[in-house]
C-alpha positions as CSV (number, residue, x, y, z in Angstrom):
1,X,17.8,-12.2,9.3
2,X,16.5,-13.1,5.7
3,X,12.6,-12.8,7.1
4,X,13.8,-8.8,8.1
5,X,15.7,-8.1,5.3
6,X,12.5,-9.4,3.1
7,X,10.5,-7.1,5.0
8,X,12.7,-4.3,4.5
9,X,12.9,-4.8,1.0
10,X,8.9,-4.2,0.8
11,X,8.7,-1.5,2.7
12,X,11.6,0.5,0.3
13,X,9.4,-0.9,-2.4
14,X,5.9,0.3,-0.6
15,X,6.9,3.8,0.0
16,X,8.9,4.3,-3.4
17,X,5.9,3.6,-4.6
18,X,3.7,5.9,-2.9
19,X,5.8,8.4,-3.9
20,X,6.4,8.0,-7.3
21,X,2.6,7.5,-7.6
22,X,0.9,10.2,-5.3
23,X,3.7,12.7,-5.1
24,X,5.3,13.0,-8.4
25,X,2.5,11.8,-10.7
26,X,-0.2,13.2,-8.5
27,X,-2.6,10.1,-8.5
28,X,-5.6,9.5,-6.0
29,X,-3.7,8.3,-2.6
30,X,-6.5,5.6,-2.3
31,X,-6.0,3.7,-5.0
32,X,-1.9,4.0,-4.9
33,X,-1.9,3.1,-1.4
34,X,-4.3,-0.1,-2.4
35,X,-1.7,-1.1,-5.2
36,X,1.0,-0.5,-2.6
37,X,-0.2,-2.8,-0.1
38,X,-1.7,-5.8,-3.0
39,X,2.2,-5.5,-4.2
40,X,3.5,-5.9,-1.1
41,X,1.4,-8.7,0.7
42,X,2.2,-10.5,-3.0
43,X,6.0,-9.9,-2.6
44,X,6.0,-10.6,0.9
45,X,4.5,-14.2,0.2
46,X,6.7,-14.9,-2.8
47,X,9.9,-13.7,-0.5
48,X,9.1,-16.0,2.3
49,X,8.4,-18.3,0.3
50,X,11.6,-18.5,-1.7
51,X,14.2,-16.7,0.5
52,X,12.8,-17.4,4.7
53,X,11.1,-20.9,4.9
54,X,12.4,-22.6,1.9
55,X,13.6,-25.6,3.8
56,X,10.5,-26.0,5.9
């Protein structure tokens, strides 16, 4: 449950971000969605790493 909830987390995270970014601030969609995806591979990792496999 923890490795889904992780997940979910980023996704909120991904897509708050795209909209904040490319709707409301009207920035190029390339570059947000780049940033979107570098931030959430990075807080993926640090999630798993803290929260799903911390006893392996």
């Amino acid at each position: 449950m923890p490795f889904f909830s992780g997940r979910f987390i980023t996704l909120v995270i991904e897509e708050a971000i795209i909209f904040i970014f490319i709707t409301l601030l009207d920035y190029p969609s390339m570059w947000v969605k780049l940033a979107a995806q570098v931030v959430v591979v990075v807080l993926n990792y640090v999630i798993s790493k803290l929260f799903v496999f911390k006893n392996r």
